[in-house]
C-alpha positions as CSV (number, residue, x, y, z in Angstrom):
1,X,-102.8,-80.6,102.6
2,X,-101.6,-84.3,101.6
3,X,-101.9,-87.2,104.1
4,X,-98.9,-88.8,104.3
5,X,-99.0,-92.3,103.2
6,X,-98.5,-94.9,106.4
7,X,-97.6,-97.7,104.2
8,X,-93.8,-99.3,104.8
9,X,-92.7,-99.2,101.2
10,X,-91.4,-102.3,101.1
11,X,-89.9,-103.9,97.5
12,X,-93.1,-106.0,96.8
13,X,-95.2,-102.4,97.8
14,X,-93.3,-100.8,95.4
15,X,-93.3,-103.5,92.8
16,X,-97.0,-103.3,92.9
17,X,-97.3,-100.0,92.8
18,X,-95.3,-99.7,89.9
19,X,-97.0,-102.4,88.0
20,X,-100.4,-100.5,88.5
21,X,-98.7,-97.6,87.2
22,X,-98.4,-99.6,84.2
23,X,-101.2,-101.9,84.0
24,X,-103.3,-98.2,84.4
25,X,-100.8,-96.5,80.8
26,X,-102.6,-99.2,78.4
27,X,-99.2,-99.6,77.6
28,X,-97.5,-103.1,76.8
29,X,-94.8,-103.4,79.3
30,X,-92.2,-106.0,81.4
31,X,-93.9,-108.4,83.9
32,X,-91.9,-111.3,84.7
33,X,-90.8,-110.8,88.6
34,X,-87.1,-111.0,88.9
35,X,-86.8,-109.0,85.7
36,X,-88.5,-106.1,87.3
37,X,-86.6,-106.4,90.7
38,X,-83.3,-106.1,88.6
39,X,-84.6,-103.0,87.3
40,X,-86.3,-101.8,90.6
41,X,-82.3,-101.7,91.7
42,X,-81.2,-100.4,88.9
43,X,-83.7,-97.2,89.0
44,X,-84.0,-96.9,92.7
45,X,-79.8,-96.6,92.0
46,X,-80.5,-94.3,89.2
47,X,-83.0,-92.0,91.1
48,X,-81.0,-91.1,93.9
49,X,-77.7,-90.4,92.1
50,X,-80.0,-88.3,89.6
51,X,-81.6,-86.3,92.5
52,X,-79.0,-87.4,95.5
53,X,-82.1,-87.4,97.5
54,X,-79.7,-89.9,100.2
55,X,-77.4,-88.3,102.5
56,X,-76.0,-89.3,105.4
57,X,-73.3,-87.6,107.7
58,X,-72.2,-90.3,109.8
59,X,-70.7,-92.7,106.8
60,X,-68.1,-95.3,108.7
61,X,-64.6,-94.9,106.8
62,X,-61.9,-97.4,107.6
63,X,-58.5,-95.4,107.0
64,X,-55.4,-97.7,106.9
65,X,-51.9,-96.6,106.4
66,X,-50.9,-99.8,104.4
67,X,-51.3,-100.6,100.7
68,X,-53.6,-97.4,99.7
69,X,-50.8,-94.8,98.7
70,X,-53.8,-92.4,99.8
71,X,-56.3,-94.0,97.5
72,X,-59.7,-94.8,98.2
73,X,-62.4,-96.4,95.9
74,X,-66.2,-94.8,97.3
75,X,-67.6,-97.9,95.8
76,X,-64.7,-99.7,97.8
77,X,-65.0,-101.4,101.1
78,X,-63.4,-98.4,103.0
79,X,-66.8,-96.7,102.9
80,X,-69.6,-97.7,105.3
81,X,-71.9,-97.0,102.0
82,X,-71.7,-97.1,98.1
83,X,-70.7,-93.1,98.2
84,X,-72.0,-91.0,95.1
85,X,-70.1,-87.9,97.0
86,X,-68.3,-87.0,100.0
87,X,-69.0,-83.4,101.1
88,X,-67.1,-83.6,104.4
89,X,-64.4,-86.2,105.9
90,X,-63.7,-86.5,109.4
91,X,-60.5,-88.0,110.9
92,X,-60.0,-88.7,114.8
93,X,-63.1,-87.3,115.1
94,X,-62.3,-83.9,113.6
95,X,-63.4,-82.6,109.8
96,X,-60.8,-81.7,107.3
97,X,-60.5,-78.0,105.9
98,X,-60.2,-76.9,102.7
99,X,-57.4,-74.3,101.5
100,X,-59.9,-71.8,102.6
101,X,-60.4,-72.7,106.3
102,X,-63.7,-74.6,105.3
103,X,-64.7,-77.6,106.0
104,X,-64.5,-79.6,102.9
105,X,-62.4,-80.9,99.7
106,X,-59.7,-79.4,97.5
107,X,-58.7,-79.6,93.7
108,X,-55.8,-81.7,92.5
109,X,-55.1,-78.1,91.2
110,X,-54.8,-76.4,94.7
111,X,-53.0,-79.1,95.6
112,X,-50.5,-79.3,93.2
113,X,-50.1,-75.4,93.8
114,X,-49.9,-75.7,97.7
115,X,-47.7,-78.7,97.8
116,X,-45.8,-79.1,94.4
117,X,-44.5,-82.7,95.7
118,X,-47.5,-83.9,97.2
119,X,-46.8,-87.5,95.1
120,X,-43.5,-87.8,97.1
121,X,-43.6,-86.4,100.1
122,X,-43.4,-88.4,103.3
123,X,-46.6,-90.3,104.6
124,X,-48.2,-88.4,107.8
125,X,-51.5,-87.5,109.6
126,X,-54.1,-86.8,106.2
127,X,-54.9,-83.1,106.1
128,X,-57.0,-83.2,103.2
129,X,-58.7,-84.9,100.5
130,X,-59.7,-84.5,96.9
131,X,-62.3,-86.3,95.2
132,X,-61.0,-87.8,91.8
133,X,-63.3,-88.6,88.9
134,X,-65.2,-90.9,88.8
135,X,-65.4,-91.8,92.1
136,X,-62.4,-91.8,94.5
137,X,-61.3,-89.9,97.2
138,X,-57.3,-89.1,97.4
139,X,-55.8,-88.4,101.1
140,X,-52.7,-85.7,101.6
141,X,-50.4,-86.7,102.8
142,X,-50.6,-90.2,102.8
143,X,-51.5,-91.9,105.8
144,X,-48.5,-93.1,107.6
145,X,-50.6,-95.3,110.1
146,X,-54.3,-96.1,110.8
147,X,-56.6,-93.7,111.9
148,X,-59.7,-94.3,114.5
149,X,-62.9,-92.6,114.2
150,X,-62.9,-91.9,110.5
151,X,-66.2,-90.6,109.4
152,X,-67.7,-89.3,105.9
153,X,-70.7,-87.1,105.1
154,X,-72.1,-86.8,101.8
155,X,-74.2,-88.3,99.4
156,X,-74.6,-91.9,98.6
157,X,-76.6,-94.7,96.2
158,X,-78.9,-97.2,97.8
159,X,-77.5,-101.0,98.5
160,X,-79.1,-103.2,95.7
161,X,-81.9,-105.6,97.1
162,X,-81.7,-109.4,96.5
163,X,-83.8,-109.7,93.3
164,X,-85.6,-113.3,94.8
165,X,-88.6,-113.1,96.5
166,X,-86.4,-113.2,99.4
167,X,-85.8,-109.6,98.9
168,X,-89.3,-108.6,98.6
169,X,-90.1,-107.7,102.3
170,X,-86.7,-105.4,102.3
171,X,-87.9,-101.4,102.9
172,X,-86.4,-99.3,99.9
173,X,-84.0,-96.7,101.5
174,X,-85.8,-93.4,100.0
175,X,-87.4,-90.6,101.1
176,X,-90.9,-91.7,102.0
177,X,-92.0,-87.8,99.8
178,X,-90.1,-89.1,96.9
179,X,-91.6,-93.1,96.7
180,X,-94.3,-92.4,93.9
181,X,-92.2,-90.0,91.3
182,X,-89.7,-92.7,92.0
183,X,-92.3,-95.5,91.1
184,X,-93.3,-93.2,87.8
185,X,-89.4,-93.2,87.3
186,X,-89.2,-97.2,87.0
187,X,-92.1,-97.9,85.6
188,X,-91.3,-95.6,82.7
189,X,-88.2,-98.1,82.3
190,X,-90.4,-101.1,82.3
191,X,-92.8,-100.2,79.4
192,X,-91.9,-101.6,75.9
193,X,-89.2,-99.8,73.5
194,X,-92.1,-98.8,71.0
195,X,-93.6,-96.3,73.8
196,X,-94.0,-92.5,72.8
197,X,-91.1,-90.7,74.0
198,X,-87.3,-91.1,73.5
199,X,-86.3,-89.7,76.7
200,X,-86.5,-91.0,80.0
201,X,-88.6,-87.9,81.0
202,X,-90.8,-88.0,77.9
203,X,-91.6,-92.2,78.5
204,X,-92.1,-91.0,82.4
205,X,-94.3,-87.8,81.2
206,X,-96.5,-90.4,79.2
207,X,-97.3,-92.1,82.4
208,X,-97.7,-88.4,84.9
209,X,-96.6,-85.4,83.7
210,X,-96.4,-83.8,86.9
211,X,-94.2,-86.4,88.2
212,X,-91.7,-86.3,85.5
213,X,-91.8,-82.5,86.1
214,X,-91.3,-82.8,90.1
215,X,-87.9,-85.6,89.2
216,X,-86.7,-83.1,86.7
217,X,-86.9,-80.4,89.3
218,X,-85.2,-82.2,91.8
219,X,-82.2,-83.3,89.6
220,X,-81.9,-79.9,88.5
221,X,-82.0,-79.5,92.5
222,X,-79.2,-81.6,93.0
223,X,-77.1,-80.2,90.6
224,X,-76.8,-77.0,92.8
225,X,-76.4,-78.3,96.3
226,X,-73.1,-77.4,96.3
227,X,-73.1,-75.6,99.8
228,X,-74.6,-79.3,101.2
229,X,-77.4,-81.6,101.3
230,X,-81.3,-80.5,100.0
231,X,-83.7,-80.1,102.9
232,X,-86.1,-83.2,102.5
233,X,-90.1,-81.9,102.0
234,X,-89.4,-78.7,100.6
235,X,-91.4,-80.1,97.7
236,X,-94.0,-83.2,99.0
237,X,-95.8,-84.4,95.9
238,X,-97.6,-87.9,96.0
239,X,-99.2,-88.1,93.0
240,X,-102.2,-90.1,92.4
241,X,-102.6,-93.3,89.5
């Protein structure tokens, strides 16, 4: 059985970590320190939107009834987080249903079906919401006031850490059983273009192939939580350098 590591996985943790990773490929690869912490945030970012390994289901949303016509940008400042996905909303406290009873969204389709003149009816209490490519989450009807204790669940991307050495005592918000494929997942970013392998899973299988197995597993994971959120340690891997 593995031991679970104890270590707070701090940025400067990881940044060793991945660096060793590295250093141990015999590969030529990135070293100065604030151009790895720009990529540490940009493959942290890219790791949990890839296997939405972040979920939380108590997101603050601040729901206003003035100047949003029912629109709401999840990378916006409505949203408590930086929201990949909302799987539930919650208004007054209480979830909103889906044309099915459920809790959850609806299409632009079943809307358009139920409520022909959704785009001009009158403003009122929000009975539910649509997510609309890329990333924005569209209220019906419109909110005719502001609501109070306006909650979202779902999945959502990691806030980006300052990339000074101020930043380097910050704890990266990810699993604790996902922190090594994850430092695989960067480093295979940080090795030099002339590295074998095209893909980002063929640079990171160069470096552990069981690691880039276990990511590709868990985005191909992800891609079918459609009921709700993974369990966390189904799969525990901690793979060693």
């Amino acid at each position: 059985m593995d031991t679970p590591i104890c270590i707070v996985m701090t940025r400067i943790v990881f940044r060793d970590l991945v660096l060793s990773i590295c250093r141990f490929s015999g590969i030529s690869y990135l070293e100065d320190a604030q151009d790895v912490n720009g990529l540490i945030n940009e493959r942290i970012r890219s790791f949990a939107e890839r296997t939405r390994c972040l979920y939380d289901d108590r997101i603050t949303f601040t729901l206003t009834g003035s100047g949003q016509a029912g629109y709401y940008d999840q990378h916006g400042t409505a949203f408590g987080r930086d929201v990949l996905e909302v799987h539930r909303l919650y208004i007054d406290g209480q979830p909103l249903r889906n044309f099915q009873g459920k809790y959850g969204p609806v299409s632009i389709e079943e809307l358009a079906t139920y409520y022909p003149t959704y785009l001009t009816d009158s403003p009122a209490k929000p009975q539910f919401f649509c997510q609309i490519p890329p990333r924005t989450i569209r209220l019906f009807p419109t909110p005719d006031q502001d609501y109070a204790q306006c909650f979202a669940a779902g999945w959502y991307l990691p806030a980006a850490i300052a990339i000074q050495a101020s930043g380097d005592s910050q704890e990266l918000d990810l699993p604790e059983e996902y922190q090594r494929t994850a430092a695989y997942w960067t480093a295979s970013a940080l090795l030099i273009p002339t590295a074998t392998g095209q893909s980002d899973y063929e640079r990171m299988a160069n470096l552990n192939q069981e690691a880039a197995f276990f990511m590709q597993e868990l985005a191909n994971r992800s891609r079918r939580q459609l009921g709700g959120p993974s369990i966390r340690g189904a799969i525990r891997y901690r793979p060693g350098l």
